[in-house]
N, C-alpha and C positions, 0 to 999 in steps of 0.2 A: 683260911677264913671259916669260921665256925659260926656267927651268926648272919643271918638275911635281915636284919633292924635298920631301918623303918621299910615296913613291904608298902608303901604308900608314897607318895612325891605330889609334887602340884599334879592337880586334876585336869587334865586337859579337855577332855569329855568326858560327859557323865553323871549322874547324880552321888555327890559327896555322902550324903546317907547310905547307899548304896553300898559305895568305896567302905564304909568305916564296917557295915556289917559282913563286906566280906574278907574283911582282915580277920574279922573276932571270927568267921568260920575256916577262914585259915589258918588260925592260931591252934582251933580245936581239934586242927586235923592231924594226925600224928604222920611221921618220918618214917618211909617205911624202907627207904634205903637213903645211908646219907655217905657219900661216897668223898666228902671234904678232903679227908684226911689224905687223900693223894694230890691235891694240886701244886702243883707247880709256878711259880711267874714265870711270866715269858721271859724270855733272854734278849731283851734289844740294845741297838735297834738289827737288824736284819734283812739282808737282800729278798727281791722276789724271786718267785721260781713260778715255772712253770713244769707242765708232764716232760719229759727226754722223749718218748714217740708214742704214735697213735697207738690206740686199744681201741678194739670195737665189741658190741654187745649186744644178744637181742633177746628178743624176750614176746609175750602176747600182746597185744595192744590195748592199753585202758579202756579206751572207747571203742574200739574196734578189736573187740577181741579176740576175732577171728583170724585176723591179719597179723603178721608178725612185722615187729620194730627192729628198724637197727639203729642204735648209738654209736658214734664215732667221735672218741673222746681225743682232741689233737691240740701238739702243742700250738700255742700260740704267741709273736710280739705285743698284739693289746693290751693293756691294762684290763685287768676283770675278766670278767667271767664271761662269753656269747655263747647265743645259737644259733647255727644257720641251717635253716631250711634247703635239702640237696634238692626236693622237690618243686622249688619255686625259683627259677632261675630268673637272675637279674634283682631279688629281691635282697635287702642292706641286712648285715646279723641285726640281731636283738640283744642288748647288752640287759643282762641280771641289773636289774634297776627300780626302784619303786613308781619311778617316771615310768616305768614301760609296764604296768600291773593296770589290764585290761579290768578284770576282773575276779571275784573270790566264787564262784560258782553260789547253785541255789539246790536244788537237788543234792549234786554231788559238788561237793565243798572243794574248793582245790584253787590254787592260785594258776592263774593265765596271763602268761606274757605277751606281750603284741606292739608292735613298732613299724609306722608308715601304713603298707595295707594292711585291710583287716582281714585280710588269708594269712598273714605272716604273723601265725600266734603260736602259741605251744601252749598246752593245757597241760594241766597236772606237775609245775616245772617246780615245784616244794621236792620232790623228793629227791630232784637232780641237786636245784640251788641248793639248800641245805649242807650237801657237801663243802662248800667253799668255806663254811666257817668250822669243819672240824681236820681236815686233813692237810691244809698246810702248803695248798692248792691255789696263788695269787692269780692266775691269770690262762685259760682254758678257753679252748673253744668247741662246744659240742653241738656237731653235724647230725641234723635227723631227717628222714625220708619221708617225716610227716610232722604235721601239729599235735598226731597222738602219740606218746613214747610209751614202752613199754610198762606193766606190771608186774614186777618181780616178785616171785615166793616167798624171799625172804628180804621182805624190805627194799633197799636200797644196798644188800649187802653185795649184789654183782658188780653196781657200781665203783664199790668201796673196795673192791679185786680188783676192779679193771685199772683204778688209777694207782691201787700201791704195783701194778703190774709195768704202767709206763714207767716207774723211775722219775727222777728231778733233775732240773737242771734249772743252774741261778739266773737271775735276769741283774742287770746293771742297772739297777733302781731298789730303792730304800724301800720295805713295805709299809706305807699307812696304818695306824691305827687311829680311833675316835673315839671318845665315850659321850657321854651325855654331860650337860652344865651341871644340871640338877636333876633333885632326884624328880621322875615325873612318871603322871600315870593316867592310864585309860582306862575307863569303865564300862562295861554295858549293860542295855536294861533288864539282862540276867541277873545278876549278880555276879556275875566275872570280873576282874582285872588283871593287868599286866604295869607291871613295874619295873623301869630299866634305872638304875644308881650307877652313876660314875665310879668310874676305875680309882684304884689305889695308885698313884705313878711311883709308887716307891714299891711296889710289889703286882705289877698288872697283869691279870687273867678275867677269863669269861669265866662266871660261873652261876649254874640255874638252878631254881629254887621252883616244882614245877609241882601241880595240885592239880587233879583232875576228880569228876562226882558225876557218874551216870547211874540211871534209873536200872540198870543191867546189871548180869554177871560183872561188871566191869569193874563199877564200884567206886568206891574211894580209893585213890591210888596218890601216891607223894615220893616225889624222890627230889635228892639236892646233890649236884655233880656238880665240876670243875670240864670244862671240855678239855676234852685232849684224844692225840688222834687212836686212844686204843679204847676209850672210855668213847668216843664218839662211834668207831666201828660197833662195838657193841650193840647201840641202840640205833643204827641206823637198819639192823638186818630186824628190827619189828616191826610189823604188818600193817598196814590201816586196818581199820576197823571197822565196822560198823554193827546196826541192831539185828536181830532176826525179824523183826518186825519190817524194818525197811527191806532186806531180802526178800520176804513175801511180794510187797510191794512188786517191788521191780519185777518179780516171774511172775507177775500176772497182770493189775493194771498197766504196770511199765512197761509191756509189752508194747500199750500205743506208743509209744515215743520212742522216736530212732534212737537218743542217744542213753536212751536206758536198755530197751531191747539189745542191743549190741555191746553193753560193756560187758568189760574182759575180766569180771569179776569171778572170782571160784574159792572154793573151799583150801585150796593152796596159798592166794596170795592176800587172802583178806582170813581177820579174825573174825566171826560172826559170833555175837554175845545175845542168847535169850536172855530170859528176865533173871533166871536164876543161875544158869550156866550156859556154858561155852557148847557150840555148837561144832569143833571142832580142838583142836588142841590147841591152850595157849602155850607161849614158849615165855622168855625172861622169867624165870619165876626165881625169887630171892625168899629164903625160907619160907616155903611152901604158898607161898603168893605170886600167883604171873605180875606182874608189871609192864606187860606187852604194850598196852596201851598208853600208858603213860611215858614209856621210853620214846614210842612212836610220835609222840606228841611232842616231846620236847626237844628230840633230833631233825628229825625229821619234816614237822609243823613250822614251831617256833624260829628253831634256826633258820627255816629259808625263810622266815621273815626278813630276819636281822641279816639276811643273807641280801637283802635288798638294799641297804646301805650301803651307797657306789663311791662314798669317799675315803672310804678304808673298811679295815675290820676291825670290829664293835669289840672293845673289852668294856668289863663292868659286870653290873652281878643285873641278871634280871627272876624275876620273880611271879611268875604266871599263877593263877585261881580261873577254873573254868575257862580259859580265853579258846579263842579259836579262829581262824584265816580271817575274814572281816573285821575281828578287832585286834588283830596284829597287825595287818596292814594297814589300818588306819594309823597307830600311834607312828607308823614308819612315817606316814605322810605328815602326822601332826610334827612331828621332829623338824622336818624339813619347812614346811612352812613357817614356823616360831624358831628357825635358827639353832636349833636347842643340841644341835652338835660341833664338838670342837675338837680341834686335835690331841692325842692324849700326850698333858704335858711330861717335860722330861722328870727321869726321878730325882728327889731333891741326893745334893748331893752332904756325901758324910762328914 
C-alpha cells in the first residue's frame, strides 16, 4: 500500500471545516519516514495463542515513583487481554475494553482502565495495552501490585522482552479480526483528526499514517508504517514525552498535588523537548531527525487505542493529524455506538 487516499471518512464529531483544513495541512506535511515497502498481509485465518509461561518485570512507579512495580505477564484461557490487581483481593480482572476506559487523564494525559470498584483501576494501561495489537499476543493476563505500573527508560521495550521471552502457545480458537464499514472520522477543536478506512480482504494488514506538530524541539514529525512485530518493537522502546515548560511546572507548583509531586518522571524515562531543543538525548533518529515522538505516539498512544476494540483485532489503514487520548477514545466509543464495526470479510476468491 503506497497511498493513505482519502485521510477523511464520514465525520462523526467535529467541525467539517475543521476536518478539510486539516487534511490540506496534512498534505503539506512531508513523509519523513515511509516504511510501506515492507508490509506484509496477514496470513489467515489463524489460531489464537497466548504467552507458554509467566515473565515478570519491574520498574519505578509512574505515580509513585518512588516505589517499585512489578508486572507479571501470564498465560491465560480468556479471550483478550486482563488485569488483575494482586493488591485487591476478591476484586474481578479488568478486561482491555473501551467499556472499561474510566478515563484519559487531565494533567498527565494517559488512559485509565477501571471495572466494578473504583479502587480497581490501572492508570497509564496505553503502554501495556498497546502491545496486543503489535506482537501477536490474543489473549494475556497481567497481574499488578498496584493501579500504578511501572515507567520504563525505554518505552515499553521491557515489556516487549518480557513477552518474546514467554514464548507462544496456540489456543483452540480462530483469531478475530474487524475493520470499519466505512471510511470514518473524528475531529477536534484543535485542528486534529483521526481516520480509520476498512481493510483490503484480498490483502489485510494495519497500517498507520501518523502526523504530529508541537510548538517544541519536537516539531513536525510524519511517518507511515505497516505494523508488524519487528517494526512495532522498534517504536514501542520510545519514550513519552513531554515540554520543558510542563517539567518546570511539576518541580515547583506541582509540588502541591500528590499526584504530580510523586511522579516517577526523570530524565531516563521521559524525552523533555524545550522550545528549541531536547533537554536530554533523543533516540529514533532517521537521517539526522529523532522521531522519538512520533514513533511514541503511534505505538504506543494510538495503538492502545485500537487496542480497545474487544471484538477482534483492528485491520485497516488509520491515519492520525495531531490526535491524542481523548480523541482516540472517543472515535473507539463512537465505533461502537453507530455499529460501524464488522468482521473482516473473507478474501474474494481467484
Amino acid at each position: 500500500m503506497n497511498s493513505f487516499q482519502p485521510v477523511l471518512g464520514r465525520i462523526l464529531d467535529g467541525s467539517e471545516t475543521l476536518a478539510r483544513e486539516a487534511a490540506r495541512r496534512l498534505a503539506d506535511q512531508p513523509v519523513d519516514w515511509n516504511r510501506m515497502d515492507e508490509a506484509v498481509p496477514l496470513a489467515l485465518p489463524r489460531r489464537q495463542n497466548t504467552i507458554d509461561h509467566a515473565e515478570t518485570v519491574q520498574g519505578r512507579g509512574t505515580f509513585f515513583g518512588r516505589s517499585v512495580r512489578t508486572l507479571t505477564l501470564c498465560p491465560t484461557d480468556m479471550e483478550g487481554w486482563w488485569f488483575e490487581r494482586t493488591d485487591l483481593p476478591g476484586s474481578l480482572p479488568v478486561r482491555c475494553s473501551v467499556r472499561n476506559v474510566w478515563t484519559t487523564g487531565s494533567v498527565v494525559s494517559n488512559i485509565v482502565l477501571r471495572s466494578g470498584s473504583p479502587h480497581n483501576y490501572i492508570r497509564m494501561a496505553e503502554h501495556m495495552i498497546a502491545l496486543r495489537m503489535g506482537l501477536g499476543v490474543d489473549n494475556l493476563l497481567i497481574r499488578l501490585d498496584s493501579g500504578d505500573p511501572p515507567l520504563f527508560a525505554h518505552g515499553s521495550g521491557d515489556l516487549v522482552d518480557a513477552l518474546n521471552r514467554a514464548g507462544r502457545r496456540s489456543v483452540d480458537r480462530l483469531a478475530p479480526y474487524v475493520t470499519v464499514r466505512e471510511p470514518v472520522t473524528i475531529v477536534s477543536p484543535r485542528g486534529g483528526f483521526l481516520t480509520l478506512l476498512p481493510a483490503d480482504p484480498a490483502a489485510p494488514q494495519l497500517a498507520l499514517d501518523v502526523a504530529i506538530d508541537f510548538p517544541t524541539a519536537i516539531g513536525r514529525q510524519r511517518i507511515r508504517f505497516p505494523v508488524s512485530p519487528e517494526i512495532f518493537a522498534y517504536g514501542a522502546s520510545a519514550r513519552t514525552n513531554t515540554s520543558a515548560s510542563k517539567i518546570l511546572w511539576c518541580k515547583t507548583i506541582g509540588l502541591l498535588f500528590s499526584d504530580i509531586r510523586n511522579l516517577g518522571y526523570s530524565f531516563e524515562n521521559l524525552l523533555v523537548a524545550g522550545r528549541r531543543r531536547y533537554w536530554n538525548e533523543a533516540t529514533h533518529v532517521h537521517e539526522g531527525k529523532s522521531l522519538e515522538a512520533c514513533w511514541h505516539r503511534a505505538v504506543l498512544d494510538l495503538l492502545a487505542a485500537i487496542a480497545l476494540i474487544d471484538d477482534g483485532l483492528f485491520v485497516g489503514t488509520i491515519v492520525s493529524y495531531k490526535s491524542g487520548h481523548g480523541l482516540d477514545v472517543e472515535l473507539m466509543r463512537l465505533l461502537y455506538r453507530h455499529s460501524l464495526l464488522a468482521p473482516l470479510p473473507p478474501a474474494p476468491r481467484r
